[in-house]
C-alpha positions in Angstrom: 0.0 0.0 0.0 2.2 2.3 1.2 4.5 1.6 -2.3 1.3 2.5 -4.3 0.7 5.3 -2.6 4.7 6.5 -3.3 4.2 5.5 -6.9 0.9 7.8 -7.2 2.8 10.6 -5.4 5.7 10.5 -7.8 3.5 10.7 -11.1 1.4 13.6 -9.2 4.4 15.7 -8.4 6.3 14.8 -12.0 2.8 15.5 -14.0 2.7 18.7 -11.8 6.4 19.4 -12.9 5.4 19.1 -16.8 2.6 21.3 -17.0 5.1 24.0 -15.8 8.4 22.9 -18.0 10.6 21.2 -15.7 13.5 19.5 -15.0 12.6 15.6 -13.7 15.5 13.2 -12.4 17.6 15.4 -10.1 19.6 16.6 -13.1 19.9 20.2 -12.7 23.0 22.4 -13.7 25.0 23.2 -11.0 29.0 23.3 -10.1 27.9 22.0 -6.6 26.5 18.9 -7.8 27.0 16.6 -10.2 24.1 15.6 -13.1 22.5 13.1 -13.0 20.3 10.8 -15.7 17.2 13.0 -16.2 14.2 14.4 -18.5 13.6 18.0 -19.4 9.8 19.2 -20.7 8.9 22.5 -22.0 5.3 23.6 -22.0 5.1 26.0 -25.2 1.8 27.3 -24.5 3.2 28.5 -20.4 4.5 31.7 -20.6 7.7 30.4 -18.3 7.5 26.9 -18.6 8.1 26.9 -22.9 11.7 28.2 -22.2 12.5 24.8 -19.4 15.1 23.7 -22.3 16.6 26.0 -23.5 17.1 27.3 -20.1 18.7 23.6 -18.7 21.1 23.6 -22.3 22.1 27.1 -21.7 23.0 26.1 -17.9 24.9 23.3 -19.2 26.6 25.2 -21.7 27.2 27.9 -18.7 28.6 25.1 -16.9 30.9 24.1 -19.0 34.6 24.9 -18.0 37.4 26.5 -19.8 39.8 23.6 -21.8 36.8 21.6 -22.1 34.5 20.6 -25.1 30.9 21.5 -26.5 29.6 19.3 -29.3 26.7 20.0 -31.3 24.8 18.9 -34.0 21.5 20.5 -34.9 19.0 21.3 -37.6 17.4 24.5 -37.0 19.3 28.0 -35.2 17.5 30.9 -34.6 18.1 32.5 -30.8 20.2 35.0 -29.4 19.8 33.4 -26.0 22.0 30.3 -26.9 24.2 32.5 -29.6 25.1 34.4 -26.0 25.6 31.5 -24.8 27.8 29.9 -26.9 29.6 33.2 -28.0 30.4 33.7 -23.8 31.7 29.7 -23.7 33.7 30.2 -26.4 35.0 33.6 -24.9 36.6 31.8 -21.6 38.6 29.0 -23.4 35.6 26.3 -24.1 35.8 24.5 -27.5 32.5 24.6 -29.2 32.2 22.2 -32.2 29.2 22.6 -34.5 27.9 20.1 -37.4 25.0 21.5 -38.2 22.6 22.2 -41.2 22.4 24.8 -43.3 18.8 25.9 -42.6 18.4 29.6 -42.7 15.6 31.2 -40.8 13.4 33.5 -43.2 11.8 35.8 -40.5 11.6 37.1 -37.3 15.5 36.3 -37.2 17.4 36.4 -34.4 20.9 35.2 -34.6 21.8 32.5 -36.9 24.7 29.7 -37.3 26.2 31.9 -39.5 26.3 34.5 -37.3 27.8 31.7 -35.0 30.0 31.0 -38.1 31.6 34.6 -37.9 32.6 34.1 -34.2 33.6 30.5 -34.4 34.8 30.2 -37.8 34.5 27.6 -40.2 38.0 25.9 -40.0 37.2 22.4 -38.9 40.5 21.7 -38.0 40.5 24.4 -35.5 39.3 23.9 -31.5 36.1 25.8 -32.5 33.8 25.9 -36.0 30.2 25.8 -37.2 30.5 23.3 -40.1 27.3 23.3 -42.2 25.8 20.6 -44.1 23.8 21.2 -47.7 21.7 18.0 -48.1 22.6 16.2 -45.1 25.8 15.8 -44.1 26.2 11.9 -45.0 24.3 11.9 -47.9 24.9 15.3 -49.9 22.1 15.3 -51.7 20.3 19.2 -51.7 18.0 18.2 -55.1 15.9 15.4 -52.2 14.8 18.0 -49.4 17.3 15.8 -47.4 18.6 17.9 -44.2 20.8 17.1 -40.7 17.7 17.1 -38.6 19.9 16.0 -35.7 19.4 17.3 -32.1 21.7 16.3 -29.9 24.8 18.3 -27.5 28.0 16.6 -26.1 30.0 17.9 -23.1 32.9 16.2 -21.7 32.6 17.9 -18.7 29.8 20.6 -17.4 28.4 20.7 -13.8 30.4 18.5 -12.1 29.8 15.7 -15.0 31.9 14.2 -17.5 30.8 12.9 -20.8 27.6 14.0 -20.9 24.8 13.3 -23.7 21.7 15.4 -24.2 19.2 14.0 -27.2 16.6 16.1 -27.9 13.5 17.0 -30.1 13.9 20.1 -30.1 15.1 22.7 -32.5 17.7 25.9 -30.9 14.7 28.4 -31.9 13.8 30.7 -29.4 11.2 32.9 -31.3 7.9 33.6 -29.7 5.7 34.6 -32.9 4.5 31.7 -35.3 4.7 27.9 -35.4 8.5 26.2 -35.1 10.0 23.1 -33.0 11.7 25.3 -30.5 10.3 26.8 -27.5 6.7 27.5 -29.4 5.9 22.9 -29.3 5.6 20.0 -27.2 9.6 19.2 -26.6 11.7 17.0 -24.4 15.9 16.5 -24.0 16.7 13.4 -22.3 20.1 13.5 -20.6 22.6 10.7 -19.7 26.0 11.0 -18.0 27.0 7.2 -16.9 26.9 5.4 -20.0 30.5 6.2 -21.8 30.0 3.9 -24.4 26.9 6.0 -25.6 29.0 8.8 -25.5 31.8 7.8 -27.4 29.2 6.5 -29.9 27.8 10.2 -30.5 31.3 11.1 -30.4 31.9 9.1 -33.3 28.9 9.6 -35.2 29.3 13.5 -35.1 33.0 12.6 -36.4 31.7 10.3 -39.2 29.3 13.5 -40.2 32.4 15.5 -40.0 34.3 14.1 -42.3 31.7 13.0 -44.7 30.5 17.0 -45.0 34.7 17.6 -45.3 35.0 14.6 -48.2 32.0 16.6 -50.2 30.7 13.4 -51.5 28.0 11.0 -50.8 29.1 8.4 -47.4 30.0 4.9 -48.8 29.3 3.7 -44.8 26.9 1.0 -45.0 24.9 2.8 -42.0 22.5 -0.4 -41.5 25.7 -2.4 -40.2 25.7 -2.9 -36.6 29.2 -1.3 -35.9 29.9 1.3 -33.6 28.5 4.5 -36.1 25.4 2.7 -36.2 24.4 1.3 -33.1 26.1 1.1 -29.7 24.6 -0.5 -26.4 25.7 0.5 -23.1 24.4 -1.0 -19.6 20.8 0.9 -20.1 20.8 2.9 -22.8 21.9 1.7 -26.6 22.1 4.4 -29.5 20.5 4.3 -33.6 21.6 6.2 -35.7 20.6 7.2 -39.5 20.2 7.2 -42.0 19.6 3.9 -43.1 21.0 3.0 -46.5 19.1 0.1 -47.1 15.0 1.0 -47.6 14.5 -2.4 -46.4 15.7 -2.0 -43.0 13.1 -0.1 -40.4 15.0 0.3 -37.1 10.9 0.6 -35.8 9.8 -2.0 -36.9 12.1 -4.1 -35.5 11.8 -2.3 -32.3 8.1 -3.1 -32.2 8.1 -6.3 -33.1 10.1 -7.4 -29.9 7.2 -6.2 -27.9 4.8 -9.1 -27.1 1.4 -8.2 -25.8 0.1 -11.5 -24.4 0.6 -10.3 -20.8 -1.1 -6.6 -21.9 1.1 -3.6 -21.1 1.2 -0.1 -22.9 2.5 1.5 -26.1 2.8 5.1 -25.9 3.9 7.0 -28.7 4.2 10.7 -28.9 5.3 11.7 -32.7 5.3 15.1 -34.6 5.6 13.5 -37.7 4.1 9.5 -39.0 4.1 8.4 -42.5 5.6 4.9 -42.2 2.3 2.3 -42.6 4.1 -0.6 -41.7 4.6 0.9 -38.2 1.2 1.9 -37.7 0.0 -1.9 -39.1 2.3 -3.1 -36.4 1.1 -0.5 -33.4 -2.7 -1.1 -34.5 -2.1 -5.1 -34.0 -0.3 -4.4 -31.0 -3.1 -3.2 -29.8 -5.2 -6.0 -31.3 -3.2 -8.2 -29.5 -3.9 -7.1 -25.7 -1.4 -4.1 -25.2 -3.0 -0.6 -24.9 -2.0 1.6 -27.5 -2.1 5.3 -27.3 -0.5 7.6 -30.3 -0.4 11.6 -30.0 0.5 13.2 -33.2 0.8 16.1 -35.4 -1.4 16.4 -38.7 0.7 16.6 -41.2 -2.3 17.9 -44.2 -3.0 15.1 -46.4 0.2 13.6 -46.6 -0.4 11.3 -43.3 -3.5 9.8 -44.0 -2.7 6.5 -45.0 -0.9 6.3 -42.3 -3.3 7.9 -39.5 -6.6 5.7 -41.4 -4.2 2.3 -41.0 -3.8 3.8 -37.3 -7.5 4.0 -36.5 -9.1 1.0 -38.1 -11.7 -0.8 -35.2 -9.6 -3.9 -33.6 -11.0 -6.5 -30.4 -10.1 -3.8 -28.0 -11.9 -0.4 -29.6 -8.7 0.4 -31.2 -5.9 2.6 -31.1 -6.7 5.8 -28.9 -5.6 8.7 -31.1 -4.6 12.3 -29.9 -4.3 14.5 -33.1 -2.4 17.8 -32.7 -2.7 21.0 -35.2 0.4 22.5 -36.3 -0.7 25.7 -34.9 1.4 28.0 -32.2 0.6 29.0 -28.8 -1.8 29.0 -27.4 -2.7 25.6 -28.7 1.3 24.8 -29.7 1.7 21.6 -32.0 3.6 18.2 -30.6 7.3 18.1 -31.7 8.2 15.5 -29.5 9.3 12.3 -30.9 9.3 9.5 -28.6 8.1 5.8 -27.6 7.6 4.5 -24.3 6.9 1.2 -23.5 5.9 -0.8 -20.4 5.5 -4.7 -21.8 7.2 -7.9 -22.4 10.2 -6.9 -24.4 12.1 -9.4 -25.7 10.9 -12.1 -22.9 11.1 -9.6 -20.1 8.8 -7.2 -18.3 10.5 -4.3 -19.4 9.7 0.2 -19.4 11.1 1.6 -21.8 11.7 4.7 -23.5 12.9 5.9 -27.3 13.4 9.5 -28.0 15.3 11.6 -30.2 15.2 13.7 -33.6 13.8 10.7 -35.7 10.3 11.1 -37.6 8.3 7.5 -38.1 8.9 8.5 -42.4 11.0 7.1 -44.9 13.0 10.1 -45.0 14.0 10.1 -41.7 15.2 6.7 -41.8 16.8 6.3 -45.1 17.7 10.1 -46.0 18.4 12.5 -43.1 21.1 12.5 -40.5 18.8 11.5 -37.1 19.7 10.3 -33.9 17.6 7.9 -31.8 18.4 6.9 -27.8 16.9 3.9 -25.8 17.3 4.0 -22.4 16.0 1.7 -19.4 17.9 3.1 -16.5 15.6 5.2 -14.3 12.3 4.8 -12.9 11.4 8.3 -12.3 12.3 9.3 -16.0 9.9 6.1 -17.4 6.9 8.0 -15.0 8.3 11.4 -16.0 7.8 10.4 -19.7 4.4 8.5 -18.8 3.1 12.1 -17.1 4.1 14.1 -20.2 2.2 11.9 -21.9 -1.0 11.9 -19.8 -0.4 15.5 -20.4 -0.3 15.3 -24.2 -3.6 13.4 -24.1 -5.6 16.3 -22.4 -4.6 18.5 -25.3 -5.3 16.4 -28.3 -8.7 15.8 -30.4 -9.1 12.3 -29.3 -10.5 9.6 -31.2 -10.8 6.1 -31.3 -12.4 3.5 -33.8 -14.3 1.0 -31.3 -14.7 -2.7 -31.4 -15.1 -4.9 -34.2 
């Protein structure tokens, strides 16, 4: 009883925590004490709470000591409040590293990565550059809408913690006005700092982008090998990333198929962007199959239906229950967040589990972009922190649900 009672106090306090934008999982940054593993939510339509990650990367960046290394890789820049930031790192002897895209913001412009570019420079052999990539940085390809639509932020050492890994959803924009996937949608930045294999896994992956942007041809890595730019699995946590070079591999595919549902459990997924079928075939008999399935996502126009219609056919159980976001601002901000979270039988074990990161359910994503995705098993409180955000999600979105047949 008493545990029960613990359990429902923890997801009070942590869905509490959410609706505000908060950091969850004692992680805060501080000099005093060291990070630990934990979650970060924004709330974009919360005056204070749509800024809770770009203020936690801008402490971390703070925190961050001279002689020490920033790595970044991003798709979207638009914010003077991380430009400061970084500028002020940069300033007091940090290294700051940048692979990013090359994506220009059209208006209500701020400061940019070029105007990072003209502090930093753009030698990559130097301690500090802003490298950008036209087409994505693996595959080179500008004619296919193909972008680095990473988000993720290394730090060998920044409050008290070494080798730390933030993956995250959301874009570096901190503009107000209009829709964007910065501070204005759903968004959350998971943070690890004990798995060093992870680590040295983004480590290597932001190198591989490196030098394929440097070579200025198409990758020959065959990214669907399991080697160590691909994936990498550390004690709880194990790293994807993309794209995939063969269209016959589908990392999420795979993933869902190792859930069994003959002992029930829970699929949440929370996903600005789903056009692969197959995956929602697979969630719907999921679903079919005992486990309840809940998917918040962001309309995409036309372009989703087959998708959303395989989604929502009736099943034994009344279906998938469906949470459909607008892309629309604030007040009523869009979902950006991309993530799974499981509590089932996972490959024979009763397992919660979470998958978050940059990568879109589409064939794009996949097979096209330069995306990062992070599993990770390790922490209670984050599984119930993800779990609350997601309760959350499911009071904002139009809700629907086929019913039984």
């Amino acid at each position: 009883m008493h545990t029960l009672l613990r359990l429902r106090f923890t997801h009070l306090v942590s869905a509490l925590a959410i609706s505000l934008g908060a950091v969850v999982g004692l992680g805060t940054p501080s000099q005093a004490a060291a990070l630990t593993n934990n979650v970060v939510f924004n709330n974009p339509n919360d005056a204070t709470g749509k800024y809770a990650i770009e203020r936690y990367l801008i402490g971390l960046i703070n925190g961050t000591p001279a002689g020490e290394t920033i790595r970044m890789s991003f798709y979207a820049f638009n914010s003077q409040a991380y430009y400061d930031a970084l500028v002020a790192a940069y300033n007091r002897g940090v290294n700051v590293k940048i692979v990013a895209d090359d994506y220009a913001p059209s208006s209500n412009v701020q400061k940019t990565t070029t105007d990072l570019a003209a502090v930093l420079g753009t030698d990559a052999a130097a301690k500090s550059y802003v490298l950008l990539c036209n087409g994505g940085c693996i595959e080179h390809n500008p004619s296919g809408g193909i972008i680095n639509h990473n988000k993720f932020y290394l730090f060998t050492n920044t409050s008290g913690s070494s080798n730390v890994v933030v993956q995250s959803s959301a874009n570096m924009i901190s503009v107000t006005s209009g829709v964007n996937g910065g501070i204005n949608a759903w968004n959350n930045a998971l943070t690890v700092v004990d798995q060093p294999d992870i680590y040295q896994s983004y480590i290597d992956r932001f190198t591989a982008m490196k030098a394929a942007q440097m070579s200025g041809t198409a990758s020959s890595v065959d990214y669907t090998t399991a080697t160590g730019t691909n994936t990498t699995t550390g004690t709880s946590a194990k790293s994807y990333f993309f794209p995939q070079q063969d269209t016959s591999k589908d990392v999420v595919l795979d993933i869902l198929n190792n859930i069994d549902c003959s002992t029930n459990g829970s699929v949440h997924l929370a996903m600005y962007d789903i056009k692969d079928t197959a995956v929602a075939q697979k969630l719907k008999s999921l679903d079919d199959a005992g486990c309840t399935v809940h998917v918040a996502y962001t309309d995409q126009g036309t372009s989703d239906d087959t998708t959303i219609n395989a989604l929502s056919a009736c099943g034994p159980h009344n279906g998938v229950a469906i949470y459909k976001f607008d892309k629309t601002a604030p007040p009523a901000a869009m979902l950006h967040s991309k993530y799974l979270v499981v509590n089932a039988d996972y490959l024979g074990t009763e397992q919660q589990i979470i998958w978050t990161g940059s990568l879109n359910y589409t064939s794009q994503s996949l097979h096209a972009n330069d995306e990062a995705l992070l599993k990770y098993s390790g922490t209670p409180e984050i599984h119930t922190s993800y779990e609350s955000n997601f309760t959350t999600l499911e009071g904002l979105g139009a809700y629907s649900r086929a019913g039984t047949c």
